[in-house]
C-alpha positions as semicolon CSV with decimal commas, in nm:
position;residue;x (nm);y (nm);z (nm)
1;X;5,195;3,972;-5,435
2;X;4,937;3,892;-5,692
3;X;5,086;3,658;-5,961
4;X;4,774;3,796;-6,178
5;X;4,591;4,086;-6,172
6;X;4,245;3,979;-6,231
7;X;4,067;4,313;-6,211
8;X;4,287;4,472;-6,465
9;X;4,255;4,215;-6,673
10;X;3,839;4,199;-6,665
11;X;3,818;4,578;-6,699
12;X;4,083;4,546;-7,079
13;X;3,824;4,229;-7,087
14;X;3,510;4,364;-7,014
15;X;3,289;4,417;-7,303
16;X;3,407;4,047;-7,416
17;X;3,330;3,876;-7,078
18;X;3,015;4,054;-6,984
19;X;2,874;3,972;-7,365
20;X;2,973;3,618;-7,308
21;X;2,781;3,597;-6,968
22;X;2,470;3,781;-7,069
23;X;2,430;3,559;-7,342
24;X;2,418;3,268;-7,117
25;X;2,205;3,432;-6,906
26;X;1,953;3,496;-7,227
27;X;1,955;3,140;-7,321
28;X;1,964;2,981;-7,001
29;X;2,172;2,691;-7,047
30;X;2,402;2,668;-6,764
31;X;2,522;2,336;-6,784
32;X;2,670;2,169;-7,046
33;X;2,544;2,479;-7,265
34;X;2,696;2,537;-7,640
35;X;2,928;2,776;-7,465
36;X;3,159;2,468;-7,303
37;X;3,191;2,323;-7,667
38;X;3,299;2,574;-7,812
39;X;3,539;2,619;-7,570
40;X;3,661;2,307;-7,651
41;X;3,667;2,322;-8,016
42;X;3,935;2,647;-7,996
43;X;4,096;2,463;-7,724
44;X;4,166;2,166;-7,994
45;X;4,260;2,387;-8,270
46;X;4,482;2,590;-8,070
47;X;4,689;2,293;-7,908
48;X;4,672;2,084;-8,243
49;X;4,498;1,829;-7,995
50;X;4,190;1,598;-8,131
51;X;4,007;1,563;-7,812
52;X;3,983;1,889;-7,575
53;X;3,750;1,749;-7,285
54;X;3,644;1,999;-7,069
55;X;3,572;1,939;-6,683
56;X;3,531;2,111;-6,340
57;X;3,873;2,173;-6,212
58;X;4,258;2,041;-6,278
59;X;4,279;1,784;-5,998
60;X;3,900;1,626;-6,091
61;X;4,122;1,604;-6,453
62;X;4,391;1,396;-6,339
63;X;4,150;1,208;-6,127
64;X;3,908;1,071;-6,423
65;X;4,258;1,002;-6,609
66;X;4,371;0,798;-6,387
67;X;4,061;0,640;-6,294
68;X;4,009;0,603;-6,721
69;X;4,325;0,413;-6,691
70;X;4,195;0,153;-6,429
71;X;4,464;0,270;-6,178
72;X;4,467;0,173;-5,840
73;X;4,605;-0,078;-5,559
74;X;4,971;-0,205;-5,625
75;X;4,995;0,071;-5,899
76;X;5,308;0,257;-5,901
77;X;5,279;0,653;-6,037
78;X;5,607;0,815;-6,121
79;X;5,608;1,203;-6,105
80;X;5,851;1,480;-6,001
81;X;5,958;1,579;-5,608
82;X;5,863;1,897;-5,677
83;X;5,478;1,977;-5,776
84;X;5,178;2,033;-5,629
85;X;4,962;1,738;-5,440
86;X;4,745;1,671;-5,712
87;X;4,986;1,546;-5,951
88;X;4,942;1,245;-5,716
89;X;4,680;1,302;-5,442
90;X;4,367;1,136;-5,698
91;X;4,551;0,883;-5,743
92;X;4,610;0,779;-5,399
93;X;4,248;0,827;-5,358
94;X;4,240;0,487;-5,576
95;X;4,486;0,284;-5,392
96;X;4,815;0,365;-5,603
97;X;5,151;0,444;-5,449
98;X;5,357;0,783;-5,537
99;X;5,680;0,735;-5,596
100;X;5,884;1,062;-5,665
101;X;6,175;1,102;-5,875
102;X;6,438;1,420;-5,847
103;X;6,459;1,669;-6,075
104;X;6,678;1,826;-6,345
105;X;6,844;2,133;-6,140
106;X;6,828;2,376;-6,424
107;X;6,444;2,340;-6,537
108;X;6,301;2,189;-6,169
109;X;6,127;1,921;-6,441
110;X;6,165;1,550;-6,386
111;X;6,507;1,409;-6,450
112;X;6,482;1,070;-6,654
113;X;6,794;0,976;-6,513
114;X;6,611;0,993;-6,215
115;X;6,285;0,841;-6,341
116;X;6,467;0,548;-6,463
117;X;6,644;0,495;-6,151
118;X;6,295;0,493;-5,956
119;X;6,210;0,271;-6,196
120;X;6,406;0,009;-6,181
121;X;6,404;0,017;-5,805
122;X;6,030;-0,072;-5,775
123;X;6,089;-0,295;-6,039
124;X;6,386;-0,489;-5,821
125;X;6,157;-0,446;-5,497
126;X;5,859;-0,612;-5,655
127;X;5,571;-0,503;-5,424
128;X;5,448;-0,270;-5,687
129;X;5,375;-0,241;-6,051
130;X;5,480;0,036;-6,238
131;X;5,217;0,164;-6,426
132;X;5,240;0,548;-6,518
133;X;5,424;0,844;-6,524
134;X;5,286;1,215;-6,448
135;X;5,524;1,479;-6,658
136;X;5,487;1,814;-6,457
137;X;5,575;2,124;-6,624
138;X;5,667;2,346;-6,344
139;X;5,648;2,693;-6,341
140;X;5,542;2,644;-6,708
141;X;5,845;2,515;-6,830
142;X;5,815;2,226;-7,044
143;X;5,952;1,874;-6,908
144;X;6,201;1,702;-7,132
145;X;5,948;1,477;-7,317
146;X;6,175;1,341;-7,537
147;X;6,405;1,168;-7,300
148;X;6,082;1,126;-7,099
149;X;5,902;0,898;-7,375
150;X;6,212;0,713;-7,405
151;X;6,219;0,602;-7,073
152;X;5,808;0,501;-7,086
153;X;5,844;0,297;-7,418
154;X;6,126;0,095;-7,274
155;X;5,931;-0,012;-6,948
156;X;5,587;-0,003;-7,154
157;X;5,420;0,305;-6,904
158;X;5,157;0,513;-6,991
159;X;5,267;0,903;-7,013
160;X;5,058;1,157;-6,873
161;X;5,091;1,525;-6,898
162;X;5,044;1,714;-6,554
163;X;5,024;2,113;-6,780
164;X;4,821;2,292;-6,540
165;X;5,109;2,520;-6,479
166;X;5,199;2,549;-6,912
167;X;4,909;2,610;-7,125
168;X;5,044;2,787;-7,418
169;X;5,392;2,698;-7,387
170;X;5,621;2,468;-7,647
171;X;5,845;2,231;-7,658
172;X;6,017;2,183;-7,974
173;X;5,723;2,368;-8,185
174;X;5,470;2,122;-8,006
175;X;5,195;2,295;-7,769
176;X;5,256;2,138;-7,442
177;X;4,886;1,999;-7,337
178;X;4,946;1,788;-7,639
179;X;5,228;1,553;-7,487
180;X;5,231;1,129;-7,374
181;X;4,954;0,956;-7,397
182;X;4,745;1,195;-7,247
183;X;4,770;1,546;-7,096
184;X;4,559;1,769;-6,854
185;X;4,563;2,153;-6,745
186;X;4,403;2,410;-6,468
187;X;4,195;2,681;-6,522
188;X;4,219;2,815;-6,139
189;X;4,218;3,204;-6,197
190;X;4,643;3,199;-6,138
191;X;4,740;2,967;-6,440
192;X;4,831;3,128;-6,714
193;X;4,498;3,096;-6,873
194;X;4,258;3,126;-6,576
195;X;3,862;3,144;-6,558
196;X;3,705;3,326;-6,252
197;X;3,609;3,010;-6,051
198;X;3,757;2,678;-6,095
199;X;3,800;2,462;-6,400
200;X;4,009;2,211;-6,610
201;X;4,032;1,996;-6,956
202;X;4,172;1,657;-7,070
203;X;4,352;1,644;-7,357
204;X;4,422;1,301;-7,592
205;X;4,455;1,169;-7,951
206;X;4,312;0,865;-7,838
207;X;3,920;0,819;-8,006
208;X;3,870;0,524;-7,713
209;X;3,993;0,715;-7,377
210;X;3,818;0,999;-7,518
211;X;3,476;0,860;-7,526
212;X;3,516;0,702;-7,112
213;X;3,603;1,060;-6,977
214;X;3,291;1,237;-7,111
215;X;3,114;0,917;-7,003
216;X;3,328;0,925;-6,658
217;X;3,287;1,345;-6,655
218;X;2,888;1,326;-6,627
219;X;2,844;0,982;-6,377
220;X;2,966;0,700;-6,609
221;X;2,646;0,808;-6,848
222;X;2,593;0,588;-7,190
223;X;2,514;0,638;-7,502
224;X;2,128;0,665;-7,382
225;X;2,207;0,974;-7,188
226;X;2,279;1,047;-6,844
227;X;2,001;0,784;-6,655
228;X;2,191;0,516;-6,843
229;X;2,502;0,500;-6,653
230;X;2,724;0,218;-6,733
231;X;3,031;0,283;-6,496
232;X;3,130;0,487;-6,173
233;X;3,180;0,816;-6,251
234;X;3,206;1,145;-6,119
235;X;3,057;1,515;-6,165
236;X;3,282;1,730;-6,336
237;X;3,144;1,910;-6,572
238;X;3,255;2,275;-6,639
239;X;3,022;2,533;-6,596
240;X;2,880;2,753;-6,887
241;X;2,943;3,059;-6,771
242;X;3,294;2,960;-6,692
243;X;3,334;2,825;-7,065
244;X;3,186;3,160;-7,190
245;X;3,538;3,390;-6,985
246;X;3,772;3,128;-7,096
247;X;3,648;3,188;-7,479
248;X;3,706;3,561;-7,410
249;X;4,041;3,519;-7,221
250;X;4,157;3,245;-7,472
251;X;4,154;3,510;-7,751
252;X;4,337;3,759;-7,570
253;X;4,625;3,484;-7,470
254;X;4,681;3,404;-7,856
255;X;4,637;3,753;-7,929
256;X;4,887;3,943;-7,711
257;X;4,888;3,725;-7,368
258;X;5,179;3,522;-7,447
259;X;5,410;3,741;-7,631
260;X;5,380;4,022;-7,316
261;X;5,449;3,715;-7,094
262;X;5,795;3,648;-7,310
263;X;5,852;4,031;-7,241
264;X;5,816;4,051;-6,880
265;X;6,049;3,764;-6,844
266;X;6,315;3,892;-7,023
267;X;6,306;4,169;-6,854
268;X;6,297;4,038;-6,555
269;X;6,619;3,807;-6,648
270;X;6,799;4,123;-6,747
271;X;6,767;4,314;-6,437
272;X;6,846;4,019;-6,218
273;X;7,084;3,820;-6,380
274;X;7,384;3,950;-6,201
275;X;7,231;3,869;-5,866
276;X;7,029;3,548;-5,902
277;X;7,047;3,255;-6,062
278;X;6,742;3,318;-6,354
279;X;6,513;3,061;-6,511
280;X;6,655;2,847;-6,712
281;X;6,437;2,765;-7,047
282;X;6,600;2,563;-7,328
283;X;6,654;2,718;-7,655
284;X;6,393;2,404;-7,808
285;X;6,131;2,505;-7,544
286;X;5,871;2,806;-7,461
287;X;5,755;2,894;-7,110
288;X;5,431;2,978;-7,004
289;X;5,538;3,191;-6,715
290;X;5,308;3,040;-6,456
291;X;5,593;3,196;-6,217
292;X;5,897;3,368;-6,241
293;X;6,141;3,184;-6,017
294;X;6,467;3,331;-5,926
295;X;6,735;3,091;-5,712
């Protein structure tokens, strides 16, 4: 079963997409081309975000975030028991330690009952220093930030946003991408707003942790350009022709995307309702839909 049907989709999208490409293709600039900032101009505006940092894929995103943040060996990283590997996997890759908390049994998000708990027991054990705290919002349901910040303030943790399953969804009026101290999503052609290849974006208020992941993004370049490279980095950058769909598909998901998405949910919730246990979304909170989950 095909969560998304891309072909039906590019055919309603055609004239937009195929535009988008050939004017790449008549310019020439396929990386880094005026396409990807763009991109992440309507990105900002749309979130209500003041740094929309484009990059190659989700996971590479929660890699140079966590590699922005200097973490690594004796680093503990809080996140749910239910998500996908990368919440944690880059992050291993440097030396840190998962350590996974349960989760609220109506959303599947991260309890902070829970999170405090696993808290305080690394704190207690003492072989590991809590450091940060990855906020999945599964099946595009937003986590429970509130509580969640709470909990962060009070042990002084850095909050990070794993939305590569909730692009376009709310919590309490607020855009989720736009959450903790920083916040990442996928563009791998299932999430809700998918390009037709792999890609991802950072998202922060922070003017400071902004300017080390586009230095991180293109090999720790400087302000002298990309020969001038003043820290380990990586290369993630996303590619033009990738920026160019997402500009066409970004339209269409503000358009019309998101309210069909309500739609087919609630249709799907009235038809099964008597024989499952539905999805549970708070009356506060929107869903992106990523997936329809019935218990």
């Amino acid at each position: 079963m095909e969560f998304i049907d891309l072909k039906t989709q590019y055919e309603k999208l055609k004239p937009e997409i195929d535009a988008g490409i050939q004017k790449i293709l008549d310019h020439g600039q396929y990386i880094m081309g005026p396409e990807v900032r763009e991109f992440e101009q309507q990105m900002s505006e749309y979130l209500g975000v003041k740094h929309a940092i484009a990059c190659a894929n989700g996971t590479d995103a929660l890699q140079l975030l966590f590699m922005a943040y200097g973490i690594g060996e004796g680093d503990a990283v809080f996140t749910s028991d239910i998500t996908f590997i990368s919440s944690v996997e880059p992050a291993c890759m440097l030396g840190a330690t998962p350590v996974f908390c349960d989760i609220d049994e109506r959303t599947y998000n991260i309890s902070p009952e829970s999170l405090e708990k696993q808290i305080k027991a690394v704190i207690a054990d003492g072989k590991l220093t809590p450091k940060i705290v990855v906020a999945v919002d599964i099946l595009g349901n937003p986590a429970d930030f509130d509580e969640i910040e709470k909990v962060c303030k009070k042990y002084d943790l850095i909050l990070m946003e794993d939305a590569a399953q909730s692009f376009g969804a709310e919590y309490k009026g607020k855009k989720c991408c736009s959450f903790g101290h920083s916040a990442m999503t996928s563009f791998f052609p299932a999430k809700p707003l998918g390009c037709y290849g792999d890609g991802g974006a950072i998202f922060t208020e922070d003017d400071e942790l902004a300017e080390v992941l586009k230095s991180l993004i293109v090999h720790g370049k400087g302000p002298a350009g990309k020969y001038n490279n003043i820290r380990i980095g990586v290369n993630s950058r996303l590619d033009t022709i990738q920026a160019a769909i997402l500009i066409a598909k970004l339209k269409a998901f503000k358009d019309y995307e998101m309210d069909k998405r309500q739609e087919v949910a609630n249709y799907y919730s009235e038809a099964f309702k008597e024989h499952f246990v539905t999805p549970y979304i708070p009356s506060d909170a929107l869903s992106a839909w990523a997936q329809y989950a019935l218990l």
